[in-house]
C-alpha positions in Angstrom: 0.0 0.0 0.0 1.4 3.6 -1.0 1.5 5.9 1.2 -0.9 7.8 -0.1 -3.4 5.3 0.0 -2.6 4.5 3.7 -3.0 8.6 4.7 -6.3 8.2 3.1 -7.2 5.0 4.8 -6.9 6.5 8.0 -8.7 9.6 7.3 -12.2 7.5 7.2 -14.0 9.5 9.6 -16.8 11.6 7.8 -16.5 15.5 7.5 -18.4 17.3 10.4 -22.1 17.2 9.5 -21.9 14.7 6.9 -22.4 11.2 8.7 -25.9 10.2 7.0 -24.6 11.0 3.7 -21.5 8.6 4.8 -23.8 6.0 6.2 -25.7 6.3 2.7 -22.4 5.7 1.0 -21.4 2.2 3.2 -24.7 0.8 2.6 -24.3 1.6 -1.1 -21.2 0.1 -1.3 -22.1 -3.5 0.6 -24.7 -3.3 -1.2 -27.6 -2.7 1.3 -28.8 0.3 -1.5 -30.8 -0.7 -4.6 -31.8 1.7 -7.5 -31.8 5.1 -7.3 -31.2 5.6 -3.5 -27.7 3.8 -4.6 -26.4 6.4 -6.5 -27.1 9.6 -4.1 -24.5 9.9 -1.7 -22.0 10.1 -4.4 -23.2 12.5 -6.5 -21.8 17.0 -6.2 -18.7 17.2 -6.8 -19.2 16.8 -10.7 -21.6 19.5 -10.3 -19.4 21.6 -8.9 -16.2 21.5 -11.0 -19.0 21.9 -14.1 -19.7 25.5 -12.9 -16.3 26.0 -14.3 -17.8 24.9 -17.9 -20.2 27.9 -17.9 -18.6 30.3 -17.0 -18.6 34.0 -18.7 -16.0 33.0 -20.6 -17.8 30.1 -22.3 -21.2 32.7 -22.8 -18.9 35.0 -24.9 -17.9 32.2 -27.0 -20.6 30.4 -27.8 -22.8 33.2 -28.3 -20.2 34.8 -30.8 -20.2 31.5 -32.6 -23.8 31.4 -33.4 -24.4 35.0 -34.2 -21.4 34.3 -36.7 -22.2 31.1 -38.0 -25.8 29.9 -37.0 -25.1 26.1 -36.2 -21.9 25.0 -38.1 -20.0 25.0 -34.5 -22.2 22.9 -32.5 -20.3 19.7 -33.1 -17.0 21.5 -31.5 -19.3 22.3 -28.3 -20.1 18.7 -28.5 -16.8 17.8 -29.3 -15.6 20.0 -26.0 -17.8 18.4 -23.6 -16.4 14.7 -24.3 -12.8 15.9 -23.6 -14.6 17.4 -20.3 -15.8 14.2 -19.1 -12.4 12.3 -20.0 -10.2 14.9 -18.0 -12.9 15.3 -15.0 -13.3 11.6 -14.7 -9.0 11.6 -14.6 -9.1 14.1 -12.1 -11.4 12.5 -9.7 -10.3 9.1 -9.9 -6.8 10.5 -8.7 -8.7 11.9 -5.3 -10.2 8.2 -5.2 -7.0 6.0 -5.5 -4.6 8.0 -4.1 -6.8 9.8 -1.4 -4.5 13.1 -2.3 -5.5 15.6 -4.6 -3.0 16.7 -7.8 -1.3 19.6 -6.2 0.0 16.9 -2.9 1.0 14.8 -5.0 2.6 17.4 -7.4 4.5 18.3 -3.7 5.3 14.8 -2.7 6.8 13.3 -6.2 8.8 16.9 -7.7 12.1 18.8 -6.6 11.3 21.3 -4.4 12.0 24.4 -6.6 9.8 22.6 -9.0 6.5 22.5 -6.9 7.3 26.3 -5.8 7.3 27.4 -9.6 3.9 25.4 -9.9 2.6 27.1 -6.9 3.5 30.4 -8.2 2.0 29.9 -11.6 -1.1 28.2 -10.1 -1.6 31.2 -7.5 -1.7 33.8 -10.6 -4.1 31.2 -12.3 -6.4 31.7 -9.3 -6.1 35.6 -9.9 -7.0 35.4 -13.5 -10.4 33.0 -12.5 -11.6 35.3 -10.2 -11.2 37.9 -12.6 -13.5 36.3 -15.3 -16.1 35.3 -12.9 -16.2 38.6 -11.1 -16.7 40.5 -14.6 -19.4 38.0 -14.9 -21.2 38.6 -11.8 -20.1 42.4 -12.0 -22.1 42.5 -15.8 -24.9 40.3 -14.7 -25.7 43.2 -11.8 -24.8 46.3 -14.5 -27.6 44.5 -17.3 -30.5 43.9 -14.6 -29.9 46.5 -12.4 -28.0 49.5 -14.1 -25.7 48.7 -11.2 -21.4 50.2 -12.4 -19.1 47.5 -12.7 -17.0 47.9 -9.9 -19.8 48.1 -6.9 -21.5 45.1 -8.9 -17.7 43.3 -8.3 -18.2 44.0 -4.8 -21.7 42.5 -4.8 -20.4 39.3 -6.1 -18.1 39.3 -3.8 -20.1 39.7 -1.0 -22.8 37.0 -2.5 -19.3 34.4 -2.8 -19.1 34.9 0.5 -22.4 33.7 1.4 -21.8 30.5 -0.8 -18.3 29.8 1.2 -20.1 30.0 4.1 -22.0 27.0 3.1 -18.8 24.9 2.8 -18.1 25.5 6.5 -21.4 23.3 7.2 -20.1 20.3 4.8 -20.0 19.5 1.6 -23.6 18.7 1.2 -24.7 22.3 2.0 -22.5 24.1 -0.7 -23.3 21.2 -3.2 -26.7 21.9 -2.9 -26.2 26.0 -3.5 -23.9 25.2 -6.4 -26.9 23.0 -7.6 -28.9 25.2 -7.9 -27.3 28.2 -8.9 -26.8 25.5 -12.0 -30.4 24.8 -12.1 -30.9 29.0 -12.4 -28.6 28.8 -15.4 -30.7 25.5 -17.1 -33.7 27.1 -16.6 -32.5 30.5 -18.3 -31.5 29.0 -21.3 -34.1 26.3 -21.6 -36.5 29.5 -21.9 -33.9 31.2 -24.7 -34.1 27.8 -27.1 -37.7 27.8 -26.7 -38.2 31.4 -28.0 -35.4 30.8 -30.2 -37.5 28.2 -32.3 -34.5 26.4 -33.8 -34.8 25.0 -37.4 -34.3 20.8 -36.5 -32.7 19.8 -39.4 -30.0 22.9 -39.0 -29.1 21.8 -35.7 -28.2 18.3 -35.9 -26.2 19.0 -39.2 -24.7 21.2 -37.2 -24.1 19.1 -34.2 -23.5 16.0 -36.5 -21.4 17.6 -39.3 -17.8 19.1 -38.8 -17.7 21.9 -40.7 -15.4 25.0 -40.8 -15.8 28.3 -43.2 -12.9 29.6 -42.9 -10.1 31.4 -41.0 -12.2 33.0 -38.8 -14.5 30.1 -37.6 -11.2 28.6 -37.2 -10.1 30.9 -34.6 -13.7 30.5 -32.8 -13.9 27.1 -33.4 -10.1 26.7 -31.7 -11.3 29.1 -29.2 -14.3 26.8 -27.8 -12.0 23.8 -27.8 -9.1 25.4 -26.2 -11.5 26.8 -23.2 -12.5 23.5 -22.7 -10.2 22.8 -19.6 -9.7 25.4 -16.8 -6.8 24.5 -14.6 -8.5 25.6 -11.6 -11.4 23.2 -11.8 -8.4 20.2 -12.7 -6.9 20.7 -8.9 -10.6 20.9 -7.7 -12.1 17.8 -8.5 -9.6 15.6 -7.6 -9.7 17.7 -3.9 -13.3 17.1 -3.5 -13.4 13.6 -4.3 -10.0 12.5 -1.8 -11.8 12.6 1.2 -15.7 12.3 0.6 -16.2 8.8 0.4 -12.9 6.7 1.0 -12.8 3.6 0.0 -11.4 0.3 2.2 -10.2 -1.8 -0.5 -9.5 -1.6 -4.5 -12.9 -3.3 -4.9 -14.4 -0.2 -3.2 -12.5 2.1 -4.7 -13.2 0.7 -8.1 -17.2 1.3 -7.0 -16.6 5.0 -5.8 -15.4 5.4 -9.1 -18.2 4.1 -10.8 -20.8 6.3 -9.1 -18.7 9.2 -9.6 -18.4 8.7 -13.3 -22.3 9.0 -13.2 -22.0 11.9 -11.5 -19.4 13.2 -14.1 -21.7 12.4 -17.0 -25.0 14.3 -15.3 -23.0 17.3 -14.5 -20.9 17.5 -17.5 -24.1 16.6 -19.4 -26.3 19.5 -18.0 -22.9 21.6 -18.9 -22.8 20.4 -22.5 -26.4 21.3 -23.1 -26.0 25.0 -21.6 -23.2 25.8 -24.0 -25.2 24.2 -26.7 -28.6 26.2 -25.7 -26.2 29.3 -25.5 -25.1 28.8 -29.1 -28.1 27.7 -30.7 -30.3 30.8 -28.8 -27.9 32.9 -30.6 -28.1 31.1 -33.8 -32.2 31.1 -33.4 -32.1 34.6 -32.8 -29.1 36.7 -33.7 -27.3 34.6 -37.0 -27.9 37.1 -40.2 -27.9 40.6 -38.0 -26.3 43.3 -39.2 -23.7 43.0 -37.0 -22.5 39.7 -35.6 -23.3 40.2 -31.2 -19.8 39.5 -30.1 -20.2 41.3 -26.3 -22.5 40.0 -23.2 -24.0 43.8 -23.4 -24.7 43.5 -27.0 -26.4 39.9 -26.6 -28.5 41.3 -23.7 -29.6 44.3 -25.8 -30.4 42.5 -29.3 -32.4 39.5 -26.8 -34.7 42.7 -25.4 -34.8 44.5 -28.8 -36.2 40.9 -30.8 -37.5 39.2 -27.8 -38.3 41.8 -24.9 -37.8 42.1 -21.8 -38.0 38.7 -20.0 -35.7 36.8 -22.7 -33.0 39.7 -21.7 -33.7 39.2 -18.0 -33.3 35.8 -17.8 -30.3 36.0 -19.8 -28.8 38.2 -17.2 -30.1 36.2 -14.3 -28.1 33.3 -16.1 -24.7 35.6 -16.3 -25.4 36.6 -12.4 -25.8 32.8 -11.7 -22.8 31.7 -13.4 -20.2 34.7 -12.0 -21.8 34.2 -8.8 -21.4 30.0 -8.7 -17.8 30.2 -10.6 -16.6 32.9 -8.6 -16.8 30.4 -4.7 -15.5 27.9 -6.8 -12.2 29.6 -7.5 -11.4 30.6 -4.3 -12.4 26.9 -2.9 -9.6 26.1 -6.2 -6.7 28.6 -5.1 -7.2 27.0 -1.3 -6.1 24.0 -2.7 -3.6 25.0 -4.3 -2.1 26.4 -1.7 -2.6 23.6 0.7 -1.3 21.3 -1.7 2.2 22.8 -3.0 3.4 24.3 -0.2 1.5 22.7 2.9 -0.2 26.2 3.8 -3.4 27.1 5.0 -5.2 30.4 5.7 -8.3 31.2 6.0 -11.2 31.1 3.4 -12.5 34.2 4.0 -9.0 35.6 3.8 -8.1 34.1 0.6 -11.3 35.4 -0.8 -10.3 39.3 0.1 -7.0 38.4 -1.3 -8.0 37.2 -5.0 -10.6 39.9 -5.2 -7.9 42.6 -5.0 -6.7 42.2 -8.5 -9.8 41.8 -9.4 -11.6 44.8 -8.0 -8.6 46.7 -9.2 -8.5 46.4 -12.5 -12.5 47.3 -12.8 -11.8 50.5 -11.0 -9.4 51.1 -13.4 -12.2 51.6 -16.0 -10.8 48.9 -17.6 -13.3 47.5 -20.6 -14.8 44.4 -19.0 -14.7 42.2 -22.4 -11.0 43.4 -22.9 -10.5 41.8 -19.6 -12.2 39.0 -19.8 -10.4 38.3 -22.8 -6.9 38.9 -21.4 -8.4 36.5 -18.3 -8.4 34.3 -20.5 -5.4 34.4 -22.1 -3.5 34.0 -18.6 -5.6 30.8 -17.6 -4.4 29.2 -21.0 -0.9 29.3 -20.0 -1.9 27.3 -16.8 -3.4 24.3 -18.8 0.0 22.3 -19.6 1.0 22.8 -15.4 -2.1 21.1 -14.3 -3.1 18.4 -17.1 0.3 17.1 -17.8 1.1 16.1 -14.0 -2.5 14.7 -13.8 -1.9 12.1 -16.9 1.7 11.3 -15.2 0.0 10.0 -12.4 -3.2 8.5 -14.0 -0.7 6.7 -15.5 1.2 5.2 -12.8 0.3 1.8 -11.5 2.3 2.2 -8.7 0.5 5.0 -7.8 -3.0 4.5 -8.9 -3.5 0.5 -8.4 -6.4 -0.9 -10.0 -7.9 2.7 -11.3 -4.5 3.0 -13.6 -5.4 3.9 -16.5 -6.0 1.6 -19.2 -3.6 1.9 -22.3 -6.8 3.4 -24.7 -7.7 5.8 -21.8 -4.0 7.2 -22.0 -3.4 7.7 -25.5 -7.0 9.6 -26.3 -5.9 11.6 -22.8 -2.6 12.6 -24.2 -4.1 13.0 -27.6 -6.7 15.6 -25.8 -3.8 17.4 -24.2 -1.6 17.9 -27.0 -4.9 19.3 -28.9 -5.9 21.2 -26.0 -2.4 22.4 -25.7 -1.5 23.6 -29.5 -5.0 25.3 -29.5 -3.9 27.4 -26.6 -0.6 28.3 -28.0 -2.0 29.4 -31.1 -4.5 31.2 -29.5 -2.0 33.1 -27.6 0.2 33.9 -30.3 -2.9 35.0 -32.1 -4.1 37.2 -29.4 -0.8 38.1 -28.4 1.0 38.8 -31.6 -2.4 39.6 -33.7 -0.8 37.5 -36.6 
């Protein structure tokens, strides 16, 4: 037994305020659960790395792809969400086998200097998150409410505060706001499709059929893929699934595994369809304007000018829902982080005021929020190789990982994923960068 595994062995005791959701679990795994009631205690913490999936980042994206192009992109979104469920479902089966999460192990298994340089980048990845989601919250407030942009920051703030709070109760407690938060979002967008009226035959040629038209929906097309992993959610979901339910034996561990892949596949699922909804609302509705709607402002004002009021406000209830949700979940991330590569620990609350600094400051600057967001993004890209390139090392580590090694199929399309996921980035940097 590694010594990983024997840390987590020991560590079997349930998280304050969680022991019916661990009694659920044992009788589910000897087998005392049938149906349903089975599958419960294990499913969250999909749902919660997911919020990273919709994020404002992902709303500017897909909604620039179908004003530009109608459909022809859909198959990338759907293309996007598989490679979401192939790196979540790595990332939590590390937190199952090894009952540590990527950044511990990143400290346990590199050179020192190493594991400070990942620490350092990580800790400017956690900046650059809380950026994105606070111009989302920030914009959701400024669309509903008329509210400026840098007391609409502090808003979201203050509401990511409330959802932290939660996590102090257990894990069931912020699951369940997270949830529905996520519901807020589904709900939005089911409403946009259905006023949208998509043509049938459109969309699944779309969703079905790779297509490409050019340079451009090259770029936008490389853009969707690219965002598909945020490095942030990759330390997260192997965190929240070390300690939930630990399993005695490889036979249980092999079981937690397989209720947290159903977990994966809801969440990522209910992920998948919002980025499709957003894209096809703003095929239904904006593809042949004037103007292709390339900003959050400009897709709430076209939804009120063609659809009125209430397709507009539930648009920016979904963008509020989303910063809000995505914002908790990055400071939960940067915790982590921390934790893990350099065995500190402060505060939640503190680490909160800390990430929001940057933040705050940059939209007092007057800077233009989709300039920022962009930019945002651009410094989360660089972060992708430091996070998914330890995480296949160690999926693929017998030694390390026991019976939940990956199989040899698993590790080539993971590596195959990465590289793409990779060279999409860097040419998306140099584009952005360099404007070449």
């Amino acid at each position: 037994m590694t010594q990983s595994r024997a840390a987590a062995d020991a560590a079997v005791d349930p998280l304050p305020g969680e022991n019916a959701t661990a009694r659920a679990a044992e009788a589910a795994l000897a087998g005392r659960q049938r149906g349903l009631r089975r599958f419960l205690p294990f499913l969250g913490p999909a749902f919660i790395a997911s919020v990273a999936y919709i994020d404002p980042g992902n709303f500017a994206t897909n909604i620039q792809a179908g004003s530009s192009y109608g459909y022809m992109l859909l198959w990338v979104v759907a293309v996007s969400n598989l490679m979401a469920v192939l790196i979540q479902s790595m990332s939590a089966k590390l937190g199952i086998a090894t009952g540590r999460n990527l950044p511990e192990l990143s400290r346990e298994r590199f050179p020192r200097p190493v594991t400070i340089g990942l620490w350092i980048q990580a800790e400017i990845i956690a900046i650059a998150t809380d950026l994105a989601e606070f111009i989302g919250g920030a914009l959701g407030l400024y669309l509903l409410f008329g509210i400026p942009l840098f007391p609409a920051a502090v808003i979201t703030g203050v509401f990511s505060f409330g959802l932290l709070e939660l996590q102090r109760r257990g894990f069931r407690p912020l699951e369940a706001g997270i949830s529905a938060l996520l519901g807020v979002v589904v709900a939005a967008f089911a409403y946009e499709v259905w006023i949208a009226r998509p043509d049938g035959g459109d969309l699944l040629t779309g969703l079905f059929v790779p297509r490409l038209a050019g340079t451009d929906s090259l770029l936008l097309a490389a853009g969707i893929l690219g965002a598909t992993v945020m490095p942030h959610v990759i330390y997260l979901h192997s965190a929240l699934t070390q300690r939930r339910v630990v399993g005695r034996d490889a036979a249980q561990r092999r079981l937690i595994f397989h209720f947290e892949l159903i977990d994966i596949l809801i969440a990522m699922g209910l992920a998948g369809l919002i980025n499709g909804a957003m894209l096809v609302m703003a095929a239904g509705l904006f593809f042949g304007a004037v103007e292709p709607v390339s900003t959050l402002e400009g897709a709430f004002a076209h939804l009120e000018a063609v659809s009125g009021s209430l397709a507009a406000t539930l648009f920016g209830i979904g963008l509020l829902a989303s910063g809000f949700s995505s914002s908790s979940v990055g400071t939960m991330s940067g915790q982590i982080v921390m934790q893990g590569y350099i065995n500190r620990r402060i505060p939640i609350f503190l680490r909160r005021l800390i990430t929001m600094g940057p933040a705050l400051l940059i939209l007092a600057l007057g800077v233009d929020a989709t300039t920022a967001l962009v930019m945002s993004q651009v410094v989360l890209s660089f972060g992708i190789p430091f996070a998914l390139i330890p995480l296949l090392i160690f999926c693929s580590d017998r030694e390390l990982m026991g019976t939940l090694v990956n199989r040899r199929a698993t590790s080539i399309a993971a590596w195959t994923v990465a590289g793409l996921i990779i060279g999409l980035n860097v040419f998306l940097l140099y584009r952005t960068l360099f404007g070449i």
